[in-house]
Structures are given as C-alpha cells and as structure tokens.
N, C-alpha and C positions, 0 to 999 in steps of 0.2 A: 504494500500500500504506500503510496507518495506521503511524500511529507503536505500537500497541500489536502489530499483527500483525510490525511489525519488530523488535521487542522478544522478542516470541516467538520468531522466529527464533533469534536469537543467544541469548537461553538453550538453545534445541536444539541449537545448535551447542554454546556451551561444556560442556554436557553431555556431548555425544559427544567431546570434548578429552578431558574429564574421565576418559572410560570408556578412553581408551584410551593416557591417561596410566597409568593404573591395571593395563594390558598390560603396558605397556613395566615400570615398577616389578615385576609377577610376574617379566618375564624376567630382570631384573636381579636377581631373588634368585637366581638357578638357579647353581648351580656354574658356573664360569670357563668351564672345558672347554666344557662346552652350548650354554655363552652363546654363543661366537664361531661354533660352527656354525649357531647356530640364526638370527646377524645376516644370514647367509653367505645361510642359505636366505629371510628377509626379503628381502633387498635385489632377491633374483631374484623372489620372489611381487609385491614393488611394481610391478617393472615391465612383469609379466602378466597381473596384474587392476582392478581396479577398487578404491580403499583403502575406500571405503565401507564396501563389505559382504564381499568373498571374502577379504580381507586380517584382517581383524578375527578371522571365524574361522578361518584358518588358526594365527594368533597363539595364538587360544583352545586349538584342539586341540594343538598342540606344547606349550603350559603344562600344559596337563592331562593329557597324555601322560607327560611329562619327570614330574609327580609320582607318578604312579603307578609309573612304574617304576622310583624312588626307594626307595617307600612298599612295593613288593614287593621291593629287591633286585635289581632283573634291568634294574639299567642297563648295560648292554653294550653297547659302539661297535656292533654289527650290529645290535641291537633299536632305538638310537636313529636309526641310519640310516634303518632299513626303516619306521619310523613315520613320521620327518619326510618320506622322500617321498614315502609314499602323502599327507599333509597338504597337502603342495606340490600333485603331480600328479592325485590324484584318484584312482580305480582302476587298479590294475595286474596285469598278470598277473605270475610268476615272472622268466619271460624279458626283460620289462619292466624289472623290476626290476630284474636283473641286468644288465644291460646299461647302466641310468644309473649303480647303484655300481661298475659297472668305470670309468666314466668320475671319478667321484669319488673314488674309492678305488687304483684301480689292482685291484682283484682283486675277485670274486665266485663263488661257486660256488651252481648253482641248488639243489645239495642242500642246503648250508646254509641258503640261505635258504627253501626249502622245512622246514624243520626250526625254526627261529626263526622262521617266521609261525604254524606248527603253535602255537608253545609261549603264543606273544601273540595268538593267539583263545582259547586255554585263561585267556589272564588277561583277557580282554574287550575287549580293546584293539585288536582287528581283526574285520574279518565276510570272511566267504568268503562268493562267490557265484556262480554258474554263468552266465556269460557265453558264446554260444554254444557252443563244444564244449567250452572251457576253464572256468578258476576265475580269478577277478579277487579283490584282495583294494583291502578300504577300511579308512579308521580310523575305529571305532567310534566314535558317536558319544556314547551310555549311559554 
C-alpha cells in the first residue's frame, strides 16, 4: 500500500473519531438523568453489534429522540424507556416490550404502554407496523 493511500486511510479514520466524538459531546449535553441511562443502554449495544455502523446509529436515534421529547415536553420515564429500546432492540411488539421493562423497571403494564406508543406515533417518533397477525413498533427514523 502507498504511503499516500495510507495517508488516506487515517484521515478516514480520524474522521470517523471525529464524528463520533461529536456523539459522545451530544450525549453529554442531555440532562444527568438521561445520560446514565442512556450509558447503561450503550454499554449493552457495544457489546451486540458491531461499533462501526449499528452503534453509531443507535447513539444517533437516542440523541435525537431525547431532543424531541424535550422540545415537545413529553419526556416521561415510560416514553424515554419505550424509545431507547425499541433503539437498542429493533422492532417490538407490546408484549415484547413489556416484558424487557418489567425486567428493567420492575413493572409494566401493556395498556400503558399501548397508550404511550399511541401518543409517540402521534408525535412521529415511532411507526406501527403489521407484523404477521400483530403490530410491531420501531423508532422513527424522519
């Protein structure tokens, strides 16, 4: 490999430092509170995916999550739960759902959380979708 092609390199790499120095600095602005849950759910996503690429945006959609439901008001302990782990897991159904925040919460009830995803597709921050007989829900990505 050239000395110029390895050159290239490493500015693509300090780049991608760069961009995700720039992560970490977003999360550090976010309220105390956030922050320690949100490390909580890093630490588990590092050691599930790949840091490349499914960690980057996972980081992306919990910053841009967390400000949205700032910038409307409706940060509530159950809306920041139910966002960070559809972020983590990916699609879920209700039962899904509830089932990992009993595990992290100690309590969940499917109406609630059927009631709190209603209200965060109303604010664009989730998509329903029909998964075979059921409804899966994701975070938006728009």
């Amino acid at each position: 490999m050239s000395l110029e092609r390895r050159l290239d390199k490493i500015e693509e790499q300090l780049n991608m430092v760069l961009r995700k120095l720039k992560l970490i600095e977003d999360l550090l602005a976010l309220e105390p509170q956030s922050r320690e849950e949100i490390l909580i759910l890093l630490s588990l996503a590092v050691g599930s995916v790949s840091f490349e690429g499914n960690v980057i945006n996972l980081i992306r959609d919990i910053v841009r999550v967390e400000r949205v439901l700032r910038q409307k008001g409706f940060a509530d302990d159950l809306s920041r739960w139910l966002l960070r782990l559809l972020a983590l897991y990916g699609p879920m159904n209700i039962s899904q759902l509830a089932r990992i925040l009993r595990q992290w919460r100690g309590r969940a009830s499917r109406r609630t959380i059927s009631k709190k995803l209603a209200k965060l597709e109303e604010l664009g921050l989730v998509r329903r979708s029909k998964r075979g007989k059921g409804k899966v829900y994701t975070v938006s990505r728009s």
